[in-house]
N, C-alpha and C positions, 0 to 999 in steps of 0.2 A: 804617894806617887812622887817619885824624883824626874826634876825636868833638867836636862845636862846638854850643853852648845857645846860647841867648838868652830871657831869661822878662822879663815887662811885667804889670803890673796897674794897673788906674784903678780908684779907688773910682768908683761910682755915685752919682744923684740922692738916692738911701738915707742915706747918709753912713754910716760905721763901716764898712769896707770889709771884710766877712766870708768874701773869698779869701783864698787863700793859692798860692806855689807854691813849690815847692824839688828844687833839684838837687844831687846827692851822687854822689861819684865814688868806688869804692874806689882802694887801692892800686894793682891791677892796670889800672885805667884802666876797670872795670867802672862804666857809667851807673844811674843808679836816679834816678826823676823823679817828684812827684808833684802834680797840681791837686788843691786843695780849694776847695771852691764851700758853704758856711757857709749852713744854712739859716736865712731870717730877716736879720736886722739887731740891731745893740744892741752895746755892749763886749764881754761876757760871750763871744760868737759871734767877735766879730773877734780876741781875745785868745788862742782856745784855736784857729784856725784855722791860725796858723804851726803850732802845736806839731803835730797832724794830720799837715798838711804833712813835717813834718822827721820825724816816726814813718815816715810811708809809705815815704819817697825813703831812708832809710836802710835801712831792711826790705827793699825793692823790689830795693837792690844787693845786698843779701849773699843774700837768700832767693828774691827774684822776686816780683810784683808781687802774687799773692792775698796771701803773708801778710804782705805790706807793707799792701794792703788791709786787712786781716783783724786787723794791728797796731794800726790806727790806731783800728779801730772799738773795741778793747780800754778805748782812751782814754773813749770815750762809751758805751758800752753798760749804764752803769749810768746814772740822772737826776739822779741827786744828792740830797743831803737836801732840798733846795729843791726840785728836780721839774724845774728850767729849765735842765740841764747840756745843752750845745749840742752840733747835730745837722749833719750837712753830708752830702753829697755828692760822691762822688772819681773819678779817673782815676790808674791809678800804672801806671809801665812800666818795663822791666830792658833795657838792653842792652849785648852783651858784646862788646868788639874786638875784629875776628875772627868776631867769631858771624855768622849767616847769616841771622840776623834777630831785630825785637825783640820784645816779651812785651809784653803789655800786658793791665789789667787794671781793670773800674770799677764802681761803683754809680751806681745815678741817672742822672741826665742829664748828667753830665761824658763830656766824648767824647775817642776818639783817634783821628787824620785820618792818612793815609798817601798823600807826594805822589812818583811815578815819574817824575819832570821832564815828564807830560804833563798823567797825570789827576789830582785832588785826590780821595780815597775816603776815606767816613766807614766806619771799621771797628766803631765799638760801636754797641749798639744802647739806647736811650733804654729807661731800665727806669722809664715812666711811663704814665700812666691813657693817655694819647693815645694813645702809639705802640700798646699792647694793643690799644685801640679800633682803630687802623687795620689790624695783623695780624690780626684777627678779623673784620672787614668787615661791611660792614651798617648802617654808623654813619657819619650824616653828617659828613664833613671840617671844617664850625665847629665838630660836638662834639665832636670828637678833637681840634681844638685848639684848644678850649677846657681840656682837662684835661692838656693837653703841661705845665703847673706843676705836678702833683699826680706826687709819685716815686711807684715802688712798694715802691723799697730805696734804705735809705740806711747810712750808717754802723754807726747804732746797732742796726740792724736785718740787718748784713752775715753770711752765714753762708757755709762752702766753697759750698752750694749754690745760692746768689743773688748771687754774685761774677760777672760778666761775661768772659771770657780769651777772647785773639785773639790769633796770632802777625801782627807786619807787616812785610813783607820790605821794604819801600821804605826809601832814602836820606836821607828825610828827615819828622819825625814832631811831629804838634801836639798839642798836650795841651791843652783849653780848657775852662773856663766857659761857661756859660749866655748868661754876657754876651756872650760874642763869638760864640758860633754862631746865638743866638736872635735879635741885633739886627745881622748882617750876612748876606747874603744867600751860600745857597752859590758865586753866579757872583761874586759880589766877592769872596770868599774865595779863589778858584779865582786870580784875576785880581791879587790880592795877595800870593798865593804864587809865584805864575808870575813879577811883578816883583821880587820881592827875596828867591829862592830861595838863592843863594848867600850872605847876608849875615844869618845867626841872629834875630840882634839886633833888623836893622833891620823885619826880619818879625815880630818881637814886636812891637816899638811900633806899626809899622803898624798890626797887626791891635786891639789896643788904642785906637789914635786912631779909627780906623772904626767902631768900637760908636756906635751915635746914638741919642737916644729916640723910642720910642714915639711914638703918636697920643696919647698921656695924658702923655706927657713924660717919662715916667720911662726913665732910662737903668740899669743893672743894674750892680753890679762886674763886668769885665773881667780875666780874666786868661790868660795864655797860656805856655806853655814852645812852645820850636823845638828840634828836636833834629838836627841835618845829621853824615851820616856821609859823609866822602870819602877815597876811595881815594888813596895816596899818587901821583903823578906819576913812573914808570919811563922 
């Protein structure tokens, strides 16, 4: 079994690009992946966003993704003597060669996509004012998404009990930002997965070049990890 990545990130109209994403392999060939999606703008936020990043995806291989998760929130869950220690948002997943599928685990609105060479399926569910409003029903669709930008958890705020887990059996797995799932549509997603399934890489930057702006202009950081597992040829 061959395990093959490919991660892309664009900063945004924002400037200070306050993603992050990192892949970490152990020895055994064991995967551990993490998106951090940085709440806010500023150095402060883009600065402490790798380190997140390389906290989760290191955690994520040896331990598996909550206390990869659960690692990284370690990092922010105090404010700091100033009060402005930065806050983000995450997706971390474990997968093992051999294994029969991967772990995946998130806060916020970072997602994990699982594609079957047909269907494209979002497996996390958006832990934000919107998505609540729309699983509780009764609330007009603009007010629900109008509040799809307000988390309900994030980092600092991560506990065992507000950590998101889903096992995903599929072949091949995306790990994204805001910026690419919020400013590309899921049939272009679907539709750019489908074209450059076999080629990691070339499915990151894809999906990266595709984020567009808004009606107000504004485009968001972008970031994405690909994860393709294939079977050796007997």
């Amino acid at each position: 079994m061959t395990i093959t990545t490919g991660i892309a990130t664009r900063e945004g109209t924002a400037l200070d690009n306050a993603d992050a994403a990192k892949v970490y392999t152990l020895a055994d060939g064991t995967i551990g992946a993490a998106v951090i999606d940085g709440i806010g703008h500023g150095p402060h936020t883009s600065a402490t966003a790798p380190l997140l990043a390389e906290v989760a995806a290191r955690i994520a291989a040896l331990r598996g993704p909550l206390p990869g998760i659960l690692g990284a929130a370690e990092l922010v869950t105090d404010r700091g003597v100033d009060g402005e220690e930065a806050d983000a948002v995450a997706v971390a997943v474990i997968l093992r060669p051999g294994g029969r599928q991967a772990r995946a685990a998130w806060v916020g609105d970072a997602r994990a996509y699982g594609w079957d060479g047909d269907r494209l399926t979002l497996y996390s569910t958006d832990q934000s004012m919107g998505q609540w409003a729309r699983l509780h029903g009764g609330i007009p669709i603009e007010v629900a998404e109008h509040h799809d930008a307000w988390v309900r958890v994030s980092l600092s705020r991560a506990t065992v009990a507000t950590v998101g887990e889903v096992g995903i059996g599929d072949r091949l797995l995306l790990l994204t930002s805001d910026g690419i799932h919020d400013q590309i549509s899921h049939d272009a997603l679907t539709a750019l997965v489908r074209e450059h399934a076999d080629q990691p890489q070339a499915l990151a930057d894809a999906l990266v070049a595709a984020a567009q702006p808004d009606s107000d202009g504004y485009r968001d950081d972008a970031t994405v990890i690909v994860i393709a597992v294939q079977s050796p040829v007997t």
